[in-house]
N, C-alpha and C positions, 0 to 999 in steps of 0.2 A: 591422472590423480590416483594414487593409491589407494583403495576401496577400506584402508585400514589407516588411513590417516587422521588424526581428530580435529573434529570440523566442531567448532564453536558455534553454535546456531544462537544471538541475543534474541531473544523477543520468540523463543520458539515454542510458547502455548498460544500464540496468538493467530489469526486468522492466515497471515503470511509465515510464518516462521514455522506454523503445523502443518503447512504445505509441503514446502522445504523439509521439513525434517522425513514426511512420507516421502516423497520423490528423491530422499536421499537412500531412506533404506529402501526403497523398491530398486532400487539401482545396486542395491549390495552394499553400501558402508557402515561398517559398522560399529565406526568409534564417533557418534555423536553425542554430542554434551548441551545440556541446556541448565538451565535454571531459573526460578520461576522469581517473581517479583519480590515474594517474601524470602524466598531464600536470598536474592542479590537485588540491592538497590543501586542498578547503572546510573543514578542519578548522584551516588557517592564515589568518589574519587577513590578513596582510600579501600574498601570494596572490592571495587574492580579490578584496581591495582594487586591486591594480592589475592583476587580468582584468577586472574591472566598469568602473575607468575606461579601461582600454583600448577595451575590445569597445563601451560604451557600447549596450548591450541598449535596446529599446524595452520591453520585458517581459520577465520573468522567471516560471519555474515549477520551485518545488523537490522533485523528485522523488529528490530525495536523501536517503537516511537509513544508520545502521546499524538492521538490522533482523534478524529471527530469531524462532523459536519458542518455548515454552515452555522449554526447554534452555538456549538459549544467553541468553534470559534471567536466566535462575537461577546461571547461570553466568558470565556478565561484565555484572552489573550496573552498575559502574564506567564502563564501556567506553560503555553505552546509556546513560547520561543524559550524560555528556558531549560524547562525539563526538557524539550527535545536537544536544545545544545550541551545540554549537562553529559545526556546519554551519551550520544556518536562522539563529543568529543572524549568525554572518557575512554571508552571502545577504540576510537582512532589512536586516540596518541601510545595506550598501552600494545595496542596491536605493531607499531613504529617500534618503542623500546623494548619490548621484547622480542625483536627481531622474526615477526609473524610477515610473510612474503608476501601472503594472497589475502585483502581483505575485499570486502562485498558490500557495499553499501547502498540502501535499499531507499531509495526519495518520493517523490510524487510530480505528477504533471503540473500542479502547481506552483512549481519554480519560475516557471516562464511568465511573461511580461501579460498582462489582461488583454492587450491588444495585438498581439504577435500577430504575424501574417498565418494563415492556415494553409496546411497542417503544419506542428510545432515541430522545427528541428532544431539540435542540441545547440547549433550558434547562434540560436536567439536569445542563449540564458544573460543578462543583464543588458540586456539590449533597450527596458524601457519600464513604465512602472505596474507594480502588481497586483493581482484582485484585491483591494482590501479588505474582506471577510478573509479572508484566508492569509492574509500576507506576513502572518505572526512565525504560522508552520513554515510559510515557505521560506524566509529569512533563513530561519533555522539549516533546513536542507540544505540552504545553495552554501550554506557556511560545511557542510559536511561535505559538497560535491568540490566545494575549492581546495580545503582539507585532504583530500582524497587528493585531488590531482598533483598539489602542494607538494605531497610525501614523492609522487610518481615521478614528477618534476624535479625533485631535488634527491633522492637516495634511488630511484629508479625499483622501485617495488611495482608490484603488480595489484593495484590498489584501483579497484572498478564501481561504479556508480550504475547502478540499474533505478532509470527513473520509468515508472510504469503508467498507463493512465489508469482512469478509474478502478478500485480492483471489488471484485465481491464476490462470494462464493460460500462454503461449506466453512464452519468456524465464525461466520459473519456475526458482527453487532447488532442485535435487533435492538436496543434501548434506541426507544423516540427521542431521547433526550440527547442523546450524544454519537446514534448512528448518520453513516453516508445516505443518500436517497435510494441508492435500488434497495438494501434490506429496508430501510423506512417502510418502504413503501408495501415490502411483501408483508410487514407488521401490519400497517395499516389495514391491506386489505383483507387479508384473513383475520384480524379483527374484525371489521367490517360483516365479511360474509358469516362468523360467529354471531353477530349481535344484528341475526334477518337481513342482512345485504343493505346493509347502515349506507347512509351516502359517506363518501370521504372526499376529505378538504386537504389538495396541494398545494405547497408552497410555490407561489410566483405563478406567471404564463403557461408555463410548458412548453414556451419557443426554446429554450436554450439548448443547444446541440451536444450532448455526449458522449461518448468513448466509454465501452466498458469490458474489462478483460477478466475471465475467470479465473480465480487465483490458483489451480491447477497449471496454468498455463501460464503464468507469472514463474509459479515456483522452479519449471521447465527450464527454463532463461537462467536462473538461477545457477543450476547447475550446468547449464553450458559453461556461464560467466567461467564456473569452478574448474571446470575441466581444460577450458582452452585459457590459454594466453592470448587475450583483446586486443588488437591494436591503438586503441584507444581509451579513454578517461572516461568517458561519458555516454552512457547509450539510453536511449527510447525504447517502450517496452508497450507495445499495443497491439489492436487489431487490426489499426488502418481502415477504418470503418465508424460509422457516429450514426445518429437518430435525436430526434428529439425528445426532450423530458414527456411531452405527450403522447409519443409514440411506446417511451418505455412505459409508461405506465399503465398505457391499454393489455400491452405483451404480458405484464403481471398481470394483472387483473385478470385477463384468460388464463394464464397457469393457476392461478390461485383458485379463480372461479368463484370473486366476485360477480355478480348481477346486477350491484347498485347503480347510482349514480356517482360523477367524479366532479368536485368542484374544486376550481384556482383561486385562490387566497393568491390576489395581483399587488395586495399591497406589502405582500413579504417579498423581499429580494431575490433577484433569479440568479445570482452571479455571475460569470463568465458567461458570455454571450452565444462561444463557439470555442470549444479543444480540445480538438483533434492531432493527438501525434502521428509525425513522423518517426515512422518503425525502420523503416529502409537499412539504413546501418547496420543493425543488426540479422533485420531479413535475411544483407548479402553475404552474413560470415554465419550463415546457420540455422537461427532461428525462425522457427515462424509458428504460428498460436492454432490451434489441434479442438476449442472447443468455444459451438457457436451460441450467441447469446440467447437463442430459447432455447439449446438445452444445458447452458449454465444457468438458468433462471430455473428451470425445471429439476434441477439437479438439488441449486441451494434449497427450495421450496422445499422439496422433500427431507432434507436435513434436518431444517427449519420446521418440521410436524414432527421429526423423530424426537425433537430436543427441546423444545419449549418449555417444557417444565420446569428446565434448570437453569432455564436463562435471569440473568440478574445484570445490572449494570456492569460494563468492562471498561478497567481499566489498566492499558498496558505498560507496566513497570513505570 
């Protein structure tokens, strides 16, 4: 890949797409382009269509989604399967017509069926049916990963799906309202330990088993995607490693340095019982993940006291 090629980053003030965009200029590129929500609504057809033929990208990578937790799923289902298909397919089809080679599109582990065998590999995608708190996003996605393949399959472009599991790190969402549980949670508890080591109340058991990948090391994969030519459509993107919800919780809680106590609210829903990806695929052409979960927890934390001030509810594009 030419380090002067222009690389279309969508979604790139957001937690994954600021990743990517650091680990592209650390790598030396330096025709990246982005655009923020209010300058381009990817949710407009007409839009998008004439930033794409303007800007004329050499590559593109969608890191753009609406996205959210178990909450704000439950709560604007409407909102997640549309705006996220409005987005990718906008991005997808202009990326096709404008004759762009290399595109990157960015999903989640919840694509895969609520009961898939453990660990999740890519041939289990429509194999059965889906968590339904979440099943609105993932609709969405598996429509962008067929989309992708769709293009690959029939014009033979190099049009790549990186589905990652849990991601969180630096840039993260701390609104209660509409964050994933590991930030939730470092909110929580440094709230908590602010307001004399307050007890806090989790959502569900804390049996459920997790996967979770620092977005540094998401973004990584990323640009492999970019650089090499995949042999394939669809890849896993994890640590190959889980713990349970009550395991991470305690791990915050020492890096935070909470002191309280923790209590389970069992009448709110746990979700997925167990998901854990299969990474292997991509393991055996390259990648592999460079940073461990307590000092990704210890890393975002400390981000997360640099920047609190300025945090406000996010919403991407």
């Amino acid at each position: 890949m030419n380090k002067e090629a222009k690389i279309y980053i969508a979604g790139h003030r957001g937690m994954v797409g600021s990743a990517i965009w650091r680990a592209l200029q650390a790598k030396g590129y330096t025709n990246l382009v982005g655009q923020t929500s209010k300058e381009l609504d990817l949710r407009d057809q007409k839009s998008v269509t004439d930033f794409i033929t303007k800007e004329k990208p050499d590559c593109m990578i969608n890191a753009a989604a609406k996205v959210g937790g178990i909450l704000a799923n439950n709560n604007y289902p409407y909102q997640f399967i549309m705006e996220n298909l409005q987005i990718q397919n906008n991005l997808i089809d202009q990326a096709h017509k404008q004759g762009i080679s290399k595109f990157i599109f960015l999903g989640s582990s919840c694509i895969y069926p609520k009961f898939a065998p453990q660990p999740l590999k890519e041939e289990y995608l429509l194999t059965d049916s889906l968590e339904p708190t979440n099943e609105w996003y993932a609709i969405a996605k598996i429509a962008g990963v067929k989309a992708c393949e769709a293009i690959r399959k029939q014009y033979q472009k190099d049009f790549v799906s990186l589905m990652p599991t849990n991601l969180y790190g630096t840039h993260d969402n701390f609104d209660l309202k509409t964050s994933h549980v590991l930030p939730a949670m470092i909110r929580k508890f440094h709230d908590a330990k602010e307001n004399g080591h307050s007890t806090v109340t989790l959502w569900g058991s804390g049996t459920p088993m997790r996967e979770f990948l620092f977005v540094d090391d998401m973004a990584a994969s990323v640009v492999f995607a970019l650089e090499n030519t995949l042999p394939d459509h669809l890849y896993n993107v994890g640590t190959g490693s889980d713990l349970t919800i009550k395991d991470l919780a305690e791990l915050i809680q020492k890096a935070v340095g909470h002191q309280g106590n923790i209590e389970w609210d069992a009448s709110k829903p746990d979700g997925t019982p167990k998901k854990l990806m299969d990474s292997s695929k991509l393991n055996k052409i390259g990648w592999q993940p460079d940073v461990s979960l307590e000092e990704g927890i210890a890393k975002t934390y400390d981000w997360f006291l640099k920047n609190q001030q300025s945090f406000k509810e996010v919403q991407i594009n």
